[in-house]
KEKE-853253 format. One record per residue: x, z, y of N, C-alpha, C, O in turn. Coordinates in steps of 0.001 Angstrom, whole numbers, plus 500000, padded with zeros to 6 digits. Layout:
REM KEKE-853253
XZYXZYXZYXZY
...
//
This chain:
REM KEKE-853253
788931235758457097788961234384456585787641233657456849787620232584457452
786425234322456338785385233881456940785088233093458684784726231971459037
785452234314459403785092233532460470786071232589460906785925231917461927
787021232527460191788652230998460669787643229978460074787325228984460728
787036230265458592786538228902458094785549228572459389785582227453459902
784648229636459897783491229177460601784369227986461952784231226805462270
785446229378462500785971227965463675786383226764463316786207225778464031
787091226718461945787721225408461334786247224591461560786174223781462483
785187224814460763783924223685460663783185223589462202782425222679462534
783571224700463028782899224442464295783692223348464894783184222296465281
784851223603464953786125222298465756785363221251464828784450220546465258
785811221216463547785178219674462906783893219016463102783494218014462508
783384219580463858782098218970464293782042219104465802781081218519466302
782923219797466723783328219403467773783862218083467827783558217561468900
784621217247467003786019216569466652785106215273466564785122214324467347
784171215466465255783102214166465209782435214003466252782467212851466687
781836214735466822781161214318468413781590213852468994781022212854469440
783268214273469578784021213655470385784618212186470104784903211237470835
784684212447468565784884210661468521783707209416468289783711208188468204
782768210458468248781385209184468396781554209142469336781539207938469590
781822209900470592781867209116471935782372208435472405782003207585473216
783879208796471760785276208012471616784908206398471176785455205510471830
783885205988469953783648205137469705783328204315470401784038203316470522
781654204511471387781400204119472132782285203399473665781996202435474374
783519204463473717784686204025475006785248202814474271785351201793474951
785653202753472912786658201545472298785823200420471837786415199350471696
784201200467471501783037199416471681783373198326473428783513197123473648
783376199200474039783799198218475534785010197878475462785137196768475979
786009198293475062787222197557475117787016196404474712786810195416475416
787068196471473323786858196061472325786058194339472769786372193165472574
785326194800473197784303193436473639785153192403474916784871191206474952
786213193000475944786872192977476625786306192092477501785209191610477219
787138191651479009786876191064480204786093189546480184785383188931480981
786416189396479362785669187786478901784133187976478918783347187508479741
783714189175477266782273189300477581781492189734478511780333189342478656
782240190850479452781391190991480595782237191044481431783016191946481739
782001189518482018782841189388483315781593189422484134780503188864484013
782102190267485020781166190785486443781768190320487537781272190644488616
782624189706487528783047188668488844782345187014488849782868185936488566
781048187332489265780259186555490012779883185867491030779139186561491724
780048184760491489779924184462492979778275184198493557777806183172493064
777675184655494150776209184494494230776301183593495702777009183709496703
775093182534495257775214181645496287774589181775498066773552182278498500
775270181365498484775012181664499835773188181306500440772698180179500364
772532182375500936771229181906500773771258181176501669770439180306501373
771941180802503196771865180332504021772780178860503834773312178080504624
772716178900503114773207177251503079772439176283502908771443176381502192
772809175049503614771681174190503865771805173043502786770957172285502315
772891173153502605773681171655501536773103172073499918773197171261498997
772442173585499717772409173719498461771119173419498067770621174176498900
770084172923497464768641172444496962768445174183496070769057174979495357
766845173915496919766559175378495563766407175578494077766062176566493429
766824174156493659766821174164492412768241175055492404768269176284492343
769430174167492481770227175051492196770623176409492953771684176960492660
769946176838493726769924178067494436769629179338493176770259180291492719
768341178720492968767983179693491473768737179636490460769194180677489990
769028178392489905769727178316488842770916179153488767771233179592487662
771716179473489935772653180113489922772379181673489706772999182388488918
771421182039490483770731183191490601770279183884489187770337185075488878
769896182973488567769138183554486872770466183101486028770187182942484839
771811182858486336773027183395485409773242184173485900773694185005485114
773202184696487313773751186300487375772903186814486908773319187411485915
771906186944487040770998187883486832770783188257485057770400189384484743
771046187296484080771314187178483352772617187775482576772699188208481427
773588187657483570774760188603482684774695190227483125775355191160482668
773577190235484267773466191821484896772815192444483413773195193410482752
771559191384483149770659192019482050771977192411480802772113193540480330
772896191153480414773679191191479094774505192932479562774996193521478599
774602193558480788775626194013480373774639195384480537775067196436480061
773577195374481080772290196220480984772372197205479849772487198421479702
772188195430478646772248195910477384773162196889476554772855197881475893
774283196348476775775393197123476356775490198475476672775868199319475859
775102198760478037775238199828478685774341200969477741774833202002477288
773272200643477601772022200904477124771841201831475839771249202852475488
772861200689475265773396201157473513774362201763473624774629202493472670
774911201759474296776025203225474241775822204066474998776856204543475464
774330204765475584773938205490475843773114206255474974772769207435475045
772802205167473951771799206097472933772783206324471688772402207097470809
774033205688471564774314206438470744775197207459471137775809208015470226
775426207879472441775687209060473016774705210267472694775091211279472108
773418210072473124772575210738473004772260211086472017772102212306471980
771965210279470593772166210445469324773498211971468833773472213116468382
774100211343469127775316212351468982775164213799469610775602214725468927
774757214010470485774469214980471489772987215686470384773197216744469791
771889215131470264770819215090469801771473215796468202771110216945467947
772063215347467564772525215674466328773549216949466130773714217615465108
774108217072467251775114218520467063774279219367467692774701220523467660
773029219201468375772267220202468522771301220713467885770967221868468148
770586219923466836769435219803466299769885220500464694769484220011463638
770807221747464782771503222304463152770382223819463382769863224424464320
770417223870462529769258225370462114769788226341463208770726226253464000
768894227257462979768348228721463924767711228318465130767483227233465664
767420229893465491766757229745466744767329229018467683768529228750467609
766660228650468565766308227540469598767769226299469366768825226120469973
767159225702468259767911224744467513767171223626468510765976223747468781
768015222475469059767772221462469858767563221811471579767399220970472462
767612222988471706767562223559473156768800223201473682768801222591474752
769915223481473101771379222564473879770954220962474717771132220567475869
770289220301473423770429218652473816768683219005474888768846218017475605
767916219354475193766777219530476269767784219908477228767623219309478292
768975220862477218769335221304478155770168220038478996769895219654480134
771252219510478111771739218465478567771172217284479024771698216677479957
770311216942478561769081216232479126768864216286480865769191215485481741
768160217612480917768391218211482358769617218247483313769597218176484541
770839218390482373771858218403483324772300216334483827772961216005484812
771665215332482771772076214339482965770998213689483830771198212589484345
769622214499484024768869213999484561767979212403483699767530211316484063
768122213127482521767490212514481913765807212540481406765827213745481157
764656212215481132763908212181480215763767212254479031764449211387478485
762705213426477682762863213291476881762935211670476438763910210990476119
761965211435476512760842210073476549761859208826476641761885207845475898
762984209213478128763703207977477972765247207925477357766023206995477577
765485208840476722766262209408475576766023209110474442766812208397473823
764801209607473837764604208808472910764114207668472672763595207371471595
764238206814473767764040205133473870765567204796473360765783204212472298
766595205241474256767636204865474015768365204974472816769142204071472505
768219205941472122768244206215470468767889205382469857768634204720469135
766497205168470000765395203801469149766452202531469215766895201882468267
766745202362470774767587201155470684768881200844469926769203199963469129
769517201924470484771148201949469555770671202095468171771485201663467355
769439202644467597769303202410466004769213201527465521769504201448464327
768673200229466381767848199106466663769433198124466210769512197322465279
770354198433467008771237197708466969772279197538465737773014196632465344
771978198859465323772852199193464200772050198710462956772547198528461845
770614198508463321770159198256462001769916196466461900769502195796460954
770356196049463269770325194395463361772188193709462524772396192861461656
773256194694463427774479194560462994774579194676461446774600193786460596
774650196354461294774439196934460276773930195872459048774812195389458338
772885195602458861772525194530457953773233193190457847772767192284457155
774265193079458479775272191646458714774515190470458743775022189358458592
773080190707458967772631189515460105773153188664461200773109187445461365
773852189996462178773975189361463397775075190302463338775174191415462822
776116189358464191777592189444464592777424190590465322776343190721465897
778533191744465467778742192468466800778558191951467913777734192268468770
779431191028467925780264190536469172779258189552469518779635188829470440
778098189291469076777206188342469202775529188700470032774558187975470252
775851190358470355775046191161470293774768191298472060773847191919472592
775964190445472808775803190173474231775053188450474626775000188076475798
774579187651473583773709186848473911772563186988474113771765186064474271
772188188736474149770616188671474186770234189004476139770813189544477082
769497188600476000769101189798477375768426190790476679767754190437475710
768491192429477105768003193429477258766540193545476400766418194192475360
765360192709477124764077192985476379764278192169475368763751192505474308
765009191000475391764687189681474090765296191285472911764590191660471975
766459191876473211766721192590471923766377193533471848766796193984470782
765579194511472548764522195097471878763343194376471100763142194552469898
762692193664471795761675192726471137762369192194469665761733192421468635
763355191661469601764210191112468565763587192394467151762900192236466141
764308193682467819764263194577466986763057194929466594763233195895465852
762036194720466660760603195260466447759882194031466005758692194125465706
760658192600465923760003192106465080759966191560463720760735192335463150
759562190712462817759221190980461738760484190709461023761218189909461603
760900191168459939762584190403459502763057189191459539764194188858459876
761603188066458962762162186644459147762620186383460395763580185680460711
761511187287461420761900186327463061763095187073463319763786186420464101
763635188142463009764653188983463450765949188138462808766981188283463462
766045187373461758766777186318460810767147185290461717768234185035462237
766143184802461798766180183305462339766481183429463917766726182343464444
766508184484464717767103184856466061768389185066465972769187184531466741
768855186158464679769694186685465264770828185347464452772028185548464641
770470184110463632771435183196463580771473182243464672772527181615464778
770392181959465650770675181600466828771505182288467644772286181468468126
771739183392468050772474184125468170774115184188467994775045184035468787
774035184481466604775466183599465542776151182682466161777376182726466272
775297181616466697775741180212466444776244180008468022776698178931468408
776146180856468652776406180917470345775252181221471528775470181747472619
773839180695470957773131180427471664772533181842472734772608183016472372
772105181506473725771715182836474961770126183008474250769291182207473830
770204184473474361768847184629473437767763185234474754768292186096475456
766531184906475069765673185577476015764446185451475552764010184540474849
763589186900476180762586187298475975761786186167475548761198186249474470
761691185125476253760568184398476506760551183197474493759764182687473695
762063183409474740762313182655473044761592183342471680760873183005470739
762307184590472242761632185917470943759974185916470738759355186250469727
759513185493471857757857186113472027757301184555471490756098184323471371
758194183701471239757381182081471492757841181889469853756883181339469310
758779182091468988759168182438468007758504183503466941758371183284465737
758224184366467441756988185780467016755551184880466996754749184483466151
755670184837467943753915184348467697753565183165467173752467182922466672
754847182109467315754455181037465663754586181211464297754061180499463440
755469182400464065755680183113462850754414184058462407754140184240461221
753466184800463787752744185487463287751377184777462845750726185062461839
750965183453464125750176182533463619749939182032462508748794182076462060
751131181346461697751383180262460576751090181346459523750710180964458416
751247182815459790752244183455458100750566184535458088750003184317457015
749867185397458837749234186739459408748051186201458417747538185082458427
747735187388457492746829187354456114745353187851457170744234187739456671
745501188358458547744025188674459196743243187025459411742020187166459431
743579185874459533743348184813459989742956183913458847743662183459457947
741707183761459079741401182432457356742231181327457855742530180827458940
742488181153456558742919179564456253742869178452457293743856177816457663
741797178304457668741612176984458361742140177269460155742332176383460987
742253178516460328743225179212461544744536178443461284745007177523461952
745173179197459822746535179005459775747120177575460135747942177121460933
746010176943458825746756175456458762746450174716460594747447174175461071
745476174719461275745144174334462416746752174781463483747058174075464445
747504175896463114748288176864464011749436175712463136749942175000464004
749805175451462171751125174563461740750933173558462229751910172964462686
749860173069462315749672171201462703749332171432463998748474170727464531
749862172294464574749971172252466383748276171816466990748194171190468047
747367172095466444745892171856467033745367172839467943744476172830468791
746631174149467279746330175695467723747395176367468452748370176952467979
747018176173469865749014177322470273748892178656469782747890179371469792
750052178906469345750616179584468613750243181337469977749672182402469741
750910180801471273750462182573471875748814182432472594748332183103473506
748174181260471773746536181863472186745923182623470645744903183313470639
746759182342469386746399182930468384747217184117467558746928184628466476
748222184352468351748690185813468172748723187244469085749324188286468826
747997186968470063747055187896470597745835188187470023745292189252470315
745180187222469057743984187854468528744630188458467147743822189074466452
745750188384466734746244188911465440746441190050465321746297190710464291
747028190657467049747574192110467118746204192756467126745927193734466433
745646192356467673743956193370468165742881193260466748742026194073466395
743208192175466218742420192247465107742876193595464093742127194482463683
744158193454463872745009195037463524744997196086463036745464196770462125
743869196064464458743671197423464866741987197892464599741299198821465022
741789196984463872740202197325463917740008197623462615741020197905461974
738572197637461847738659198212460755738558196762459510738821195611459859
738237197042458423738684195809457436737416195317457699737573194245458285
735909195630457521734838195193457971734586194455459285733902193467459550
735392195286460049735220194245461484736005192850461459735669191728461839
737183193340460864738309192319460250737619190935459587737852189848460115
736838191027458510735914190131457812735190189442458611735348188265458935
734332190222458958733251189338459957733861188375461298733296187406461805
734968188874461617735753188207462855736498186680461813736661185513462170
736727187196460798737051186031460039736054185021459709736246183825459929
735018185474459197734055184478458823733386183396459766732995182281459421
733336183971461060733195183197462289734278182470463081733990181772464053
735385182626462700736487181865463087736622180846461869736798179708462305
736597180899460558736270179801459379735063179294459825734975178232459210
734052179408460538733168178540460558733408177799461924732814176723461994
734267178200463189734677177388464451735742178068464738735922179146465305
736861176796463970738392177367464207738697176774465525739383175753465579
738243177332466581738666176430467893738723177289468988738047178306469145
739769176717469921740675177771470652739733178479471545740092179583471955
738346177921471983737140179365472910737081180090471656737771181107471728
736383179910470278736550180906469481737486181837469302737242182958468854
738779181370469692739937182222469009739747182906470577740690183686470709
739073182915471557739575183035472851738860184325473017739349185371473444
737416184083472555736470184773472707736429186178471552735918187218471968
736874186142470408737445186555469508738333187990469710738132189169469418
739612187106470486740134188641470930739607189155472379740087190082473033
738742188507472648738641189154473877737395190219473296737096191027474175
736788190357472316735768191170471896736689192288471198736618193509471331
737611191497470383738534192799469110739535193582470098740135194522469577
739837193275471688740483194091472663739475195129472493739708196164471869
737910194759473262736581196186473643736731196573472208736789197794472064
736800195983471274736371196722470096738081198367469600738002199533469211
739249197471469930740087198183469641740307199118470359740922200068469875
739743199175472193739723200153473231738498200758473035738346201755473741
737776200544472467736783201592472151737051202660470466736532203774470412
737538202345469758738100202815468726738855203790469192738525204920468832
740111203656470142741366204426470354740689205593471257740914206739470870
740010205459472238739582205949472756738359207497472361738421208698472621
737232206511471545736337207568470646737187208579469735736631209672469626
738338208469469094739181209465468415739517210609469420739899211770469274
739318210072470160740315211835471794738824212321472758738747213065473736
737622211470471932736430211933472827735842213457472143734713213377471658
736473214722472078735421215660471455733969215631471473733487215830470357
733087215433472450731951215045472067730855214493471175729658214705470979
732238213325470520731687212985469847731780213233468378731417212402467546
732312214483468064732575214923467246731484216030466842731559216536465722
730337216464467855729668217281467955728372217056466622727556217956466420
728356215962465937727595215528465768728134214426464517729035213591464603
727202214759463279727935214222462066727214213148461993727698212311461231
725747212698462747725247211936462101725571210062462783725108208932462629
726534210690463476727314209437465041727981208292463528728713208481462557
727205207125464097728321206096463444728288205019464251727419204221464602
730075205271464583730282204832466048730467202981465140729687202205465692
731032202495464343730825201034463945729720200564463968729682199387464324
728344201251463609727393200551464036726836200528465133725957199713465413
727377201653466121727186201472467602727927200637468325727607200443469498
728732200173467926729705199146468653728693197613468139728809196734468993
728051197321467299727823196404466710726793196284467453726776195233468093
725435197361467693724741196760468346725046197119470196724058197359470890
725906197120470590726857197165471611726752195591472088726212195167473109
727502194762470933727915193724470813726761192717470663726708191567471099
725683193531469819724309192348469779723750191772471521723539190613471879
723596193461472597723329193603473405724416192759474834724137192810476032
725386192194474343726483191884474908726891192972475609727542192581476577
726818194081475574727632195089476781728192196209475897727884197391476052
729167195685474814730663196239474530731440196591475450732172197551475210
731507196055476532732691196059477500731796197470478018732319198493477577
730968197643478582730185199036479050730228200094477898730196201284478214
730285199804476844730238201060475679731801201599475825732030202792475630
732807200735476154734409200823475997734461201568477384735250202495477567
733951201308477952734177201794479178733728203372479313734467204331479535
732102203365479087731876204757479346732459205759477919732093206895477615
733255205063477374734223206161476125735105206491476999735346207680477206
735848205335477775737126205500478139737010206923479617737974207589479994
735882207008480051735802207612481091735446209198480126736046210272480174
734748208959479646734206210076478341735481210916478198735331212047478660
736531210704477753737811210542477604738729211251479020739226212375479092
738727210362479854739011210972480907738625212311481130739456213214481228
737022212541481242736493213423482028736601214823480939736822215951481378
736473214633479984737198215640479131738362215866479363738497217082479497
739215215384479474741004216195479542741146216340480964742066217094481280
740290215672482209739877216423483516739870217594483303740802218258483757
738740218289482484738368219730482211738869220701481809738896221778482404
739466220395480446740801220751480055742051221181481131742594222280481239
742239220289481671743723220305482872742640221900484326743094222938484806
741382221316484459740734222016485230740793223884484763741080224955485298
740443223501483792739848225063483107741949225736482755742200226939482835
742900224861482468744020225701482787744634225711484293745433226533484742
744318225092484663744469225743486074743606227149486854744040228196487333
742228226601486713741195227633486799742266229078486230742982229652487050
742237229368485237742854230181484598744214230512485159744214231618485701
745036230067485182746388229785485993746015230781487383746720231776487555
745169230557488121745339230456489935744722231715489780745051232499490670
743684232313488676743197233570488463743955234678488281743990235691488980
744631234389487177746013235379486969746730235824488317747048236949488705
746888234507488934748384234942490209747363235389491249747743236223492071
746236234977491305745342235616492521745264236999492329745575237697493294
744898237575491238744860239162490749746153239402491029746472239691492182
747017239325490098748558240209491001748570239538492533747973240541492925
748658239044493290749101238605494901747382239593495457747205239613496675
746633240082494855745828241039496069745930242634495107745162243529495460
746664242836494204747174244231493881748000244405494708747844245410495402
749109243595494963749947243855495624750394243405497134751567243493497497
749244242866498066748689242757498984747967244333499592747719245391499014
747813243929500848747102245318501526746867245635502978747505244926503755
746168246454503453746079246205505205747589245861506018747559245906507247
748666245580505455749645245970505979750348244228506251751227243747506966
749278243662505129749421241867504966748392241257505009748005240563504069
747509241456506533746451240502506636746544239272506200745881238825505264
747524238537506971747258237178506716747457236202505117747138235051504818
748093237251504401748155237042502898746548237133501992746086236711500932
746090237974503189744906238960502467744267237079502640743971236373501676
744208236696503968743207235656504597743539234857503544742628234612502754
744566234411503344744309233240502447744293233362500950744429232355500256
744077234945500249743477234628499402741979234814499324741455234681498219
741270235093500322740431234910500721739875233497500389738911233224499675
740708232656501075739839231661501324740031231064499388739327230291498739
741298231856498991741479230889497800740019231801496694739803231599495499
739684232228497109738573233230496429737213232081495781736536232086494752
737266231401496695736411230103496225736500229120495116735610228518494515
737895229103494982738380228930493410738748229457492207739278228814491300
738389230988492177738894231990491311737665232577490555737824233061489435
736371232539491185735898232952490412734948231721489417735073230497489402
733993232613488643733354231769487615732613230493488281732657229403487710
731857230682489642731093229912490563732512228959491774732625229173492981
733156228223491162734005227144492433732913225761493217732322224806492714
733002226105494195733033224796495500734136224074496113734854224624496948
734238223362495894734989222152496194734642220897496874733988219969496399
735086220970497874734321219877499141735433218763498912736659218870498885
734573217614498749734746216262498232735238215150499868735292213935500055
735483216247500664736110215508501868735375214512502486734368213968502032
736045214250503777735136213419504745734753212372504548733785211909505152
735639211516503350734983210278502536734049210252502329733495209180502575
733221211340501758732565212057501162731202212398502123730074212455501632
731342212508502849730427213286504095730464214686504274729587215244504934
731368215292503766731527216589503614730930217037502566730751218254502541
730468216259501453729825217073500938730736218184499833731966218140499832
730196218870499191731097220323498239729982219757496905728874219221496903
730945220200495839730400219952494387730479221621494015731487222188494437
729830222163493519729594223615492891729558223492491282728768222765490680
730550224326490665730795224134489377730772225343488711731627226185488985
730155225500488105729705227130487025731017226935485911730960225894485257
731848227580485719732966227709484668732269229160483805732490230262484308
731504229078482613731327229745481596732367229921480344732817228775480311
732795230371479673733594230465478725732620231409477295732219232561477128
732578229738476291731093230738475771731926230766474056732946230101474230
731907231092473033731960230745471411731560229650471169730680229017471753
732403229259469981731737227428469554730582227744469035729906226745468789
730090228732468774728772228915468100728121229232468722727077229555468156
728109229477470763727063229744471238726696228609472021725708228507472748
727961227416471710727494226366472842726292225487472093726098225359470884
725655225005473059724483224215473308724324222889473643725068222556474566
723744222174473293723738220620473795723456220723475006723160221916475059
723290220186476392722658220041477468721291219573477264720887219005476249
720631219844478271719173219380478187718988218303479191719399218331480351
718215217195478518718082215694479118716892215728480233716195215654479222
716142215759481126715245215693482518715152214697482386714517214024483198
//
């Protein structure tokens, strides 16, 4: 009896899978030939009688219902995947290895799998909330409804009743809509920002680029960026503004993944950015983090390979022998990269020259600062 119950609940969750997918097939019906009609006539480029105005014009409605049906496509791919993702992801060992596997067989990406999830959640949580119509859900193009979905509820409101009401929804509406909502309403911006951003003195996407980057910085930096925008609410200020709270926010993101600078308790990287900023060459402090950064996970990627090519070099000359010169030759030559001392010639760009690199492997307690010359 036991194991009948087990097949009974295995089919029943065979059964739900199959009809979430099922769902997804009767979602396209459902929407039928009207909403995505794909019988398009695209205009002849060689015609002489047609002006390029309307050459394009014609061009950006197809292109336009390609995006609408993009969309659709899109969302019933993630909630495929969802489904797939969910009958795999039930306890024991290698729980979710089914849906990685299927992944592979669809030639998919984790990464762009779970985009498509995000989206179909996206949709369900725009519908879902009876904001916005189903059937209303093919006026967007593609990015306007992602963007839609990620922004703030009022603007997600006030779109998705444009929407409602018939209207074609695109990126360029969502982003011009967002950023007068984030201008007028965003508690990072004094007063005399806001009101300047309602009475149109202030465009709205030169002052919600400094809103996102401001963000991201800390509440102190936050203040002081305020106090100087209350004293010259004017658009080089607001200009100049984020173009400092960008170096300031790329130097932030960056110093968190720099180990180096972790070596050392007495580092206070806010007041190094500050007098960064006295000196005007923030943009050089952001920079040599960002390379800082780099050249560390260089090393990292270096030192597992190093390691990597060591291993297979030792078994391929155990099992090598006079009998396989020319195997012997080239690990020979690979001998230059295996041990602790590698040369590596930097090519004819270069002038031939070779870089020589000592790979030590020491205890955190025996490493050493470098010494400055």
């Amino acid at each position: 009896m036991a194991a009948a119950s087990q097949t009974v609940a295995a089919d029943d969750e065979d059964c739900e899978t199959i009809l979430t997918l099922v769902d997804c097939v009767l979602v396209l019906s459902a929407l039928g030939s009207d909403t995505l009609n794909f019988e398009f006539d695209l205009p002849d480029p060689y015609s002489e009688g047609l002006s390029s105005t309307e050459f394009f014009a014609q061009l950006e409605q197809a292109w336009l219902a390609c995006d609408r049906f993009d969309l659709q496509t899109e969302i019933w791919r993630g909630r495929i995947l969802r489904a797939v993702r969910d009958r795999e992801k039930r306890g024991g060992e290698g729980r979710g290895a089914g849906f990685v596997q299927w992944l592979r067989e669809q030639e998919i990406s984790k990464s762009r799998a779970y985009g498509l999830i995000q989206l179909a959640e996206s949709a369900e949580n725009l519908v879902g909330g009876g904001v916005l119509e189903e059937s209303r859900v093919n006026q967007f193009s593609k990015r306007a409804f992602v963007e839609t979905a990620q922004a703030d509820p009022e603007v997600q409101l006030m779109i998705s009743e444009a929407a409602n009401d018939g209207q074609e929804i695109t990126r360029k509406q969502v982003r011009r809509l967002s950023d007068e909502y984030t201008s007028a309403t965003s508690s990072l911006l004094p007063e005399e920002v806001r009101q300047r951003t309602q009475a149109n003195l202030l465009p709205p996407r030169v002052v919600a680029p400094l809103v996102r980057e401001l963000a991201k910085l800390s509440e102190t930096q936050q203040e002081g960026m305020k106090r100087i925008l209350s004293e010259e609410p004017e658009i080089q200020c607001v200009k100049d503004l984020t173009h400092k709270a960008r170096w300031l926010a790329k130097t932030i993101d960056s110093s968190e993944a720099v180990r180096a600078l972790n070596t050392s308790k007495t580092i206070n990287l806010e007041k190094a950015m500050q007098e960064a900023q006295r000196l005007d060459s923030l943009g050089l402090l952001a920079d040599a983090i960002k390379q800082a950064h780099v050249l560390e996970a260089s090393v990292l990627r270096l030192h597992t390979s190093w390691i990597r090519l060591g291993g297979l070099y030792e078994k391929l000359w155990l099992e090598s022998g006079s009998s396989t010169p020319y195997l012997r030759e080239v690990l020979t030559a690979l001998q230059t990269l295996c041990g602790a001392t590698m040369r590596v010639s930097l090519g004819e760009l270069a002038g031939g020259k070779k870089v020589r690199l000592q790979l030590v492997e020491e205890a955190p307690e025996q490493l050493e600062p470098p010494s400055i010359d």
